[in-house]
N, C-alpha and C positions, 0 to 999 in steps of 0.2 A: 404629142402624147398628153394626154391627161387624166387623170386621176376620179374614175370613173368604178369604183369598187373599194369597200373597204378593206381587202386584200392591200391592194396599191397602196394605200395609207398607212395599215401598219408595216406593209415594208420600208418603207419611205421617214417615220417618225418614233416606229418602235412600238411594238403590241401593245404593251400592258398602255401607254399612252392614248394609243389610237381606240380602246373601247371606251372613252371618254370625249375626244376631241373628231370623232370620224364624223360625226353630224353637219358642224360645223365645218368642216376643211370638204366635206363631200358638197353641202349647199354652195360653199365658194366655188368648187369646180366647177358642178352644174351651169352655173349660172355664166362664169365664162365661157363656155361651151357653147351655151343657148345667145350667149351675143355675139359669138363670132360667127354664129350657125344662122342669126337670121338678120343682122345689119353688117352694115358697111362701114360703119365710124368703130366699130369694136369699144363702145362707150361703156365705162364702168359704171356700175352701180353709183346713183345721186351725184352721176358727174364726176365722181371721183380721178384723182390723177393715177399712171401706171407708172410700177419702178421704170428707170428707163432702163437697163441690161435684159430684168427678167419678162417685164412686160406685165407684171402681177398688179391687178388692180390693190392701191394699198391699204384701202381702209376696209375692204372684207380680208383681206391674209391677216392684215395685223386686229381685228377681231377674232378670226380664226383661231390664228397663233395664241392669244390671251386668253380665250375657251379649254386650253387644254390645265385637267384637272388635276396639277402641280403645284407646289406653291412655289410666285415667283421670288425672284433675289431682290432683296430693300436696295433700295437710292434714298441717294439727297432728297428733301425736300424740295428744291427746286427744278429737280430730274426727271423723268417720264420716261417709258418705254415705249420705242418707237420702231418702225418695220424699218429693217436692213437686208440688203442684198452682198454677196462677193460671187463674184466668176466664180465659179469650179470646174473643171477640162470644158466640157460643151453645157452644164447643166448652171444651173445658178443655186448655191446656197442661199434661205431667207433665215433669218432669225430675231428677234429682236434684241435691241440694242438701244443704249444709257444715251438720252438726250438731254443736254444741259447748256443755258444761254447760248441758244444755236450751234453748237457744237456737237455732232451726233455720231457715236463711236464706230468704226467699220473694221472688220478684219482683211486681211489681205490675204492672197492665198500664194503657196511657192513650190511648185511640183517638183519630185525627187525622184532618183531612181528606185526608192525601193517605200517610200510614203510618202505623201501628202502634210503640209505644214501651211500652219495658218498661224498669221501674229494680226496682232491688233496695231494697223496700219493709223488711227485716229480714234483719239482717246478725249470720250467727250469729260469724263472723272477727272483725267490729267491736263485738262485744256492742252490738248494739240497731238501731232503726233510724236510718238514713240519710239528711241530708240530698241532695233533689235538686237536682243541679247544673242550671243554668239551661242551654240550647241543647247537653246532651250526654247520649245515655242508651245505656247499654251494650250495649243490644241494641233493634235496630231491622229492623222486619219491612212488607215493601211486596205486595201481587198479585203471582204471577208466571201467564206463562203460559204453560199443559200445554206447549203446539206448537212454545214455546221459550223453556226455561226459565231460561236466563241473559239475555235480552233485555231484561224490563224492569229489570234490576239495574244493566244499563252504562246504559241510559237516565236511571235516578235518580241515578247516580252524576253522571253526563253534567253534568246540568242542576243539581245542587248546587256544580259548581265555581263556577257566576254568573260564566263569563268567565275565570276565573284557572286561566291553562295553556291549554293547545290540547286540548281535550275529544275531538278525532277521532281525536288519538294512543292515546285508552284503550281497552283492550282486555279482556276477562274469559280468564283463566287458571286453570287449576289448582293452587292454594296449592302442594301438595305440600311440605310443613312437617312437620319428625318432632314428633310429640306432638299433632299438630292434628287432626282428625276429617279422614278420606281424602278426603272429598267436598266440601269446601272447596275456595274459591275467591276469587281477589282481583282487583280492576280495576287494573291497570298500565299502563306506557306501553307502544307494543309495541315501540320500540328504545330503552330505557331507557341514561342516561349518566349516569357519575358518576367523580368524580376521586377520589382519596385523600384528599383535604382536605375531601371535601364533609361527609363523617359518613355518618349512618345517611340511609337516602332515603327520600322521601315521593313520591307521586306520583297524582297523577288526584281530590286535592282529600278533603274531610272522611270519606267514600267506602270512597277509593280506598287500594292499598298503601301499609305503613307500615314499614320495616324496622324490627325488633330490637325490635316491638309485635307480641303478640297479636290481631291485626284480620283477619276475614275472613266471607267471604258463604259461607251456603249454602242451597239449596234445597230446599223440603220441606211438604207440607199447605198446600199453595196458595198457599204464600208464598216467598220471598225473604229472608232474617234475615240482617242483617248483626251482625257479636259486634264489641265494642270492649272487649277486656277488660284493654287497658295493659299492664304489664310487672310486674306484682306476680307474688309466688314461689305465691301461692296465692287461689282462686278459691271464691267463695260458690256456684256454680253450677256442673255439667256441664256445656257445650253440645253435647258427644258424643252428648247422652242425649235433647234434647226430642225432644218426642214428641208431637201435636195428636190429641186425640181425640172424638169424640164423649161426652155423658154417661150411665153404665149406668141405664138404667131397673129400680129392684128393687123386686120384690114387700113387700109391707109382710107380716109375720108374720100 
Protein backbone atom coordinates (compact mmCIF):
# COMPACT_ATOMS: atom_id res chain seq x y z
CA UNK A 1 0.00 0.00 0.00
CA UNK A 2 0.98 3.38 -0.54
CA UNK A 3 -0.02 6.69 -0.04
CA UNK A 4 -0.90 7.90 -3.43
CA UNK A 5 -3.86 10.53 -2.87
CA UNK A 6 -4.30 13.16 -0.63
CA UNK A 7 -7.39 11.52 0.78
CA UNK A 8 -4.78 8.70 2.14
CA UNK A 9 -2.89 11.35 4.00
CA UNK A 10 -5.49 13.14 5.78
CA UNK A 11 -6.70 9.86 6.77
CA UNK A 12 -3.57 8.61 8.03
CA UNK A 13 -2.18 12.09 9.94
CA UNK A 14 -5.48 14.06 10.28
CA UNK A 15 -7.14 16.86 7.84
CA UNK A 16 -6.64 19.95 9.18
CA UNK A 17 -2.65 18.76 9.26
CA UNK A 18 -2.55 17.12 6.10
CA UNK A 19 -3.69 20.52 3.89
CA UNK A 20 -0.36 21.60 4.94
CA UNK A 21 2.01 18.67 4.94
CA UNK A 22 0.17 16.62 1.94
CA UNK A 23 2.95 17.97 -0.55
CA UNK A 24 5.57 16.89 1.23
CA UNK A 25 4.55 13.19 2.59
CA UNK A 26 2.75 12.82 -1.30
CA UNK A 27 6.59 13.80 -3.05
CA UNK A 28 8.06 11.12 -0.43
CA UNK A 29 5.55 8.56 -1.54
CA UNK A 30 6.00 9.11 -5.12
CA UNK A 31 9.31 8.83 -5.10
CA UNK A 32 9.40 5.50 -3.28
CA UNK A 33 7.12 4.06 -5.47
CA UNK A 34 8.96 5.27 -8.57
CA UNK A 35 12.30 3.27 -7.03
CA UNK A 36 10.65 0.32 -6.29
CA UNK A 37 8.84 0.58 -9.74
CA UNK A 38 11.93 0.97 -11.69
CA UNK A 39 15.25 -0.51 -9.79
CA UNK A 40 16.39 -3.32 -8.01
CA UNK A 41 18.47 -1.99 -5.14
CA UNK A 42 15.24 0.01 -3.93
CA UNK A 43 17.90 2.90 -3.04
CA UNK A 44 16.75 5.96 -1.31
CA UNK A 45 17.16 9.24 -2.16
CA UNK A 46 21.19 10.48 -1.92
CA UNK A 47 21.91 7.01 -0.66
CA UNK A 48 20.08 7.39 2.26
CA UNK A 49 19.64 4.49 4.81
CA UNK A 50 15.92 2.66 5.43
CA UNK A 51 14.29 2.24 9.03
CA UNK A 52 14.87 -1.23 9.36
CA UNK A 53 11.10 -2.47 10.57
CA UNK A 54 9.36 0.09 8.29
CA UNK A 55 11.51 0.17 5.35
CA UNK A 56 11.01 4.13 5.10
CA UNK A 57 13.71 5.86 3.68
CA UNK A 58 14.76 8.26 6.74
CA UNK A 59 15.91 11.43 5.66
CA UNK A 60 12.82 12.21 3.15
CA UNK A 61 9.89 10.93 6.13
CA UNK A 62 11.81 12.70 8.79
CA UNK A 63 11.78 16.09 6.26
CA UNK A 64 8.34 15.17 5.52
CA UNK A 65 7.49 14.66 9.02
CA UNK A 66 9.18 18.42 10.15
CA UNK A 67 7.12 20.06 6.96
CA UNK A 68 3.97 19.63 8.78
CA UNK A 69 2.66 23.16 9.64
CA UNK A 70 2.61 22.82 13.75
CA UNK A 71 4.74 24.04 15.98
CA UNK A 72 7.09 21.57 17.23
CA UNK A 73 7.86 20.73 21.31
CA UNK A 74 11.36 22.58 22.50
CA UNK A 75 14.42 20.30 23.66
CA UNK A 76 17.56 20.50 25.19
CA UNK A 77 20.08 22.33 23.49
CA UNK A 78 21.89 19.45 22.86
CA UNK A 79 18.85 17.46 21.58
CA UNK A 80 17.53 17.17 17.90
CA UNK A 81 14.57 15.55 16.58
CA UNK A 82 14.95 12.52 14.80
CA UNK A 83 12.63 9.82 12.71
CA UNK A 84 11.46 6.85 14.93
CA UNK A 85 9.55 3.92 14.13
CA UNK A 86 7.28 1.22 16.84
CA UNK A 87 5.54 -1.95 15.30
CA UNK A 88 1.82 -1.48 15.42
CA UNK A 89 -0.33 -4.90 14.68
CA UNK A 90 0.97 -5.22 10.83
CA UNK A 91 1.55 -1.51 10.21
CA UNK A 92 4.53 0.49 11.61
CA UNK A 93 4.04 3.83 13.62
CA UNK A 94 6.69 6.87 12.43
CA UNK A 95 7.12 9.82 14.43
CA UNK A 96 9.73 11.85 15.63
CA UNK A 97 11.37 11.55 18.65
CA UNK A 98 14.10 13.37 21.34
CA UNK A 99 17.74 12.55 20.33
CA UNK A 100 20.31 13.20 22.88
CA UNK A 101 24.20 12.07 23.12
CA UNK A 102 23.20 8.99 21.24
CA UNK A 103 20.39 8.11 22.93
CA UNK A 104 17.24 8.32 20.85
CA UNK A 105 13.84 7.97 22.54
CA UNK A 106 11.20 5.03 21.27
CA UNK A 107 7.82 3.96 22.28
CA UNK A 108 6.94 0.48 22.74
CA UNK A 109 3.57 -0.68 21.83
CA UNK A 110 1.30 -3.41 24.16
CA UNK A 111 -1.99 -4.62 22.55
CA UNK A 112 -5.16 -5.11 24.75
CA UNK A 113 -8.29 -6.36 24.66
CA UNK A 114 -10.29 -3.57 24.28
CA UNK A 115 -7.18 -0.58 23.35
CA UNK A 116 -4.04 -0.13 22.10
CA UNK A 117 -1.15 1.38 24.68
CA UNK A 118 2.10 2.71 24.08
CA UNK A 119 4.85 3.64 26.83
CA UNK A 120 8.04 5.14 26.14
CA UNK A 121 10.25 1.97 26.11
CA UNK A 122 13.82 4.49 25.83
CA UNK A 123 14.07 7.79 26.98
CA UNK A 124 16.72 9.79 25.26
CA UNK A 125 15.50 13.13 28.11
CA UNK A 126 15.90 10.46 30.99
CA UNK A 127 19.11 8.62 29.62
CA UNK A 128 17.72 5.04 29.37
CA UNK A 129 14.95 3.31 29.79
CA UNK A 130 11.82 3.79 31.63
CA UNK A 131 10.10 2.15 34.12
CA UNK A 132 6.37 1.40 33.46
CA UNK A 133 3.88 2.93 35.56
CA UNK A 134 1.31 0.39 36.47
CA UNK A 135 -2.54 1.59 35.07
CA UNK A 136 -1.06 4.87 33.17
CA UNK A 137 0.50 4.94 29.55
CA UNK A 138 0.99 8.04 27.76
CA UNK A 139 -0.63 7.36 24.85
CA UNK A 140 -3.39 5.43 24.33
CA UNK A 141 -5.06 4.44 21.04
CA UNK A 142 -8.86 2.70 20.64
CA UNK A 143 -11.06 1.93 16.75
CA UNK A 144 -12.57 4.78 15.70
CA UNK A 145 -15.21 4.94 13.11
CA UNK A 146 -14.73 6.31 9.41
CA UNK A 147 -18.74 7.51 9.57
CA UNK A 148 -18.04 9.17 12.94
CA UNK A 149 -15.04 9.75 14.06
CA UNK A 150 -15.25 11.13 17.51
CA UNK A 151 -18.06 8.72 18.59
CA UNK A 152 -16.22 5.98 19.76
CA UNK A 153 -13.73 8.24 21.82
CA UNK A 154 -16.66 9.97 24.05
CA UNK A 155 -17.91 6.31 24.42
CA UNK A 156 -14.48 5.08 26.01
CA UNK A 157 -14.27 8.06 27.63
CA UNK A 158 -17.96 7.61 28.77
CA UNK A 159 -17.57 4.10 30.29
CA UNK A 160 -14.00 4.65 31.95
CA UNK A 161 -15.48 7.01 34.42
CA UNK A 162 -17.32 3.61 36.07
CA UNK A 163 -20.06 5.91 37.61
CA UNK A 164 -17.97 8.89 38.73
CA UNK A 165 -19.63 12.21 37.53
CA UNK A 166 -22.62 12.29 35.22
CA UNK A 167 -21.08 10.77 31.91
CA UNK A 168 -24.08 12.26 29.77
CA UNK A 169 -22.73 15.70 30.52
CA UNK A 170 -19.41 14.83 28.36
CA UNK A 171 -19.18 16.05 25.29
CA UNK A 172 -16.15 16.02 22.47
CA UNK A 173 -14.70 19.53 21.60
CA UNK A 174 -12.24 21.02 19.75
CA UNK A 175 -8.83 21.40 22.18
CA UNK A 176 -7.99 24.54 20.39
CA UNK A 177 -4.80 24.87 22.50
CA UNK A 178 -1.92 27.09 21.20
CA UNK A 179 1.05 24.70 20.77
CA UNK A 180 -1.17 21.61 20.53
CA UNK A 181 -1.72 19.90 17.10
CA UNK A 182 -4.96 21.95 15.40
CA UNK A 183 -6.85 18.63 15.26
CA UNK A 184 -7.18 17.95 18.75
CA UNK A 185 -9.71 17.28 20.79
CA UNK A 186 -10.79 16.85 24.42
CA UNK A 187 -14.02 15.29 26.25
CA UNK A 188 -15.61 18.09 28.52
CA UNK A 189 -18.49 18.78 30.47
CA UNK A 190 -20.71 20.78 28.13
CA UNK A 191 -21.56 23.43 30.80
CA UNK A 192 -18.65 23.21 32.67
CA UNK A 193 -18.44 25.15 36.37
CA UNK A 194 -15.75 26.20 38.43
CA UNK A 195 -15.27 28.67 41.27
CA UNK A 196 -11.83 30.58 41.89
CA UNK A 197 -10.95 28.29 44.73
CA UNK A 198 -11.40 25.24 42.77
CA UNK A 199 -7.86 25.19 40.91
CA UNK A 200 -7.16 23.85 37.78
CA UNK A 201 -10.25 21.55 36.47
CA UNK A 202 -10.63 18.17 35.57
CA UNK A 203 -13.49 16.84 34.10
CA UNK A 204 -15.20 13.52 32.29
CA UNK A 205 -12.80 11.11 34.35
CA UNK A 206 -9.17 9.43 33.47
CA UNK A 207 -10.27 10.48 29.67
CA UNK A 208 -11.44 13.27 29.77
CA UNK A 209 -10.24 17.27 30.05
CA UNK A 210 -7.55 18.14 32.29
CA UNK A 211 -6.52 21.85 32.72
CA UNK A 212 -2.93 23.40 32.86
CA UNK A 213 -2.04 19.36 31.46
CA UNK A 214 -1.05 18.47 28.20
CA UNK A 215 -4.08 15.78 27.51
CA UNK A 216 -5.94 15.37 24.45
CA UNK A 217 -7.52 13.00 21.72
CA UNK A 218 -6.94 12.83 18.11
CA UNK A 219 -8.11 11.06 15.27
CA UNK A 220 -6.25 9.36 12.62
CA UNK A 221 -5.23 5.56 10.69
CA UNK A 222 -8.26 4.09 12.22
CA UNK A 223 -7.83 5.01 15.49
CA UNK A 224 -8.55 7.37 18.10
CA UNK A 225 -5.12 8.20 20.29
CA UNK A 226 -5.59 9.76 23.19
CA UNK A 227 -1.64 11.85 24.49
CA UNK A 228 -1.18 12.16 28.32
CA UNK A 229 1.90 13.91 28.18
CA UNK A 230 1.73 15.84 31.86
CA UNK A 231 3.03 19.10 32.31
CA UNK A 232 6.85 18.66 31.90
CA UNK A 233 8.76 21.67 29.82
CA UNK A 234 9.87 18.87 27.40
CA UNK A 235 8.81 15.72 25.49
CA UNK A 236 10.52 12.40 24.20
CA UNK A 237 8.13 12.35 21.44
CA UNK A 238 6.25 14.60 18.68
CA UNK A 239 2.62 13.71 18.66
CA UNK A 240 2.16 16.47 15.85
CA UNK A 241 4.14 14.08 13.84
CA UNK A 242 2.68 10.24 14.08
CA UNK A 243 2.04 8.89 11.24
CA UNK A 244 0.68 4.82 10.68
CA UNK A 245 1.82 3.34 7.71
CA UNK A 246 1.99 0.40 6.00
CA UNK A 247 5.60 -1.46 5.56
CA UNK A 248 7.81 -0.62 2.17
CA UNK A 249 8.37 -3.78 0.57
CA UNK A 250 12.24 -3.52 -1.10
CA UNK A 251 13.84 -5.25 -3.60
CA UNK A 252 16.77 -7.18 -2.25
CA UNK A 253 19.97 -5.99 -4.61
Amino acid sequence: MRWATSLAVCWLIGCNQAENSTSAIDAVATESDQSQAGGATGECKDSAERLAGSGVCRTEWQVALQAIDAPAGSLPDDCSWVLQETPFKDQYLLYLAASCEGTTSKLVHVGGADKETFFIETSALYEGPLQIQEGWAPITAIPSDPDSPTASLLAFTRAAMQGIGNSDECIVRPAQVEGWPEDAFVVDEASPTKTVLDGPRSACGTFGYTEESTAYWRVFGGFSWFFELGQDAYADIDPRTFTVIEPVEVDSP
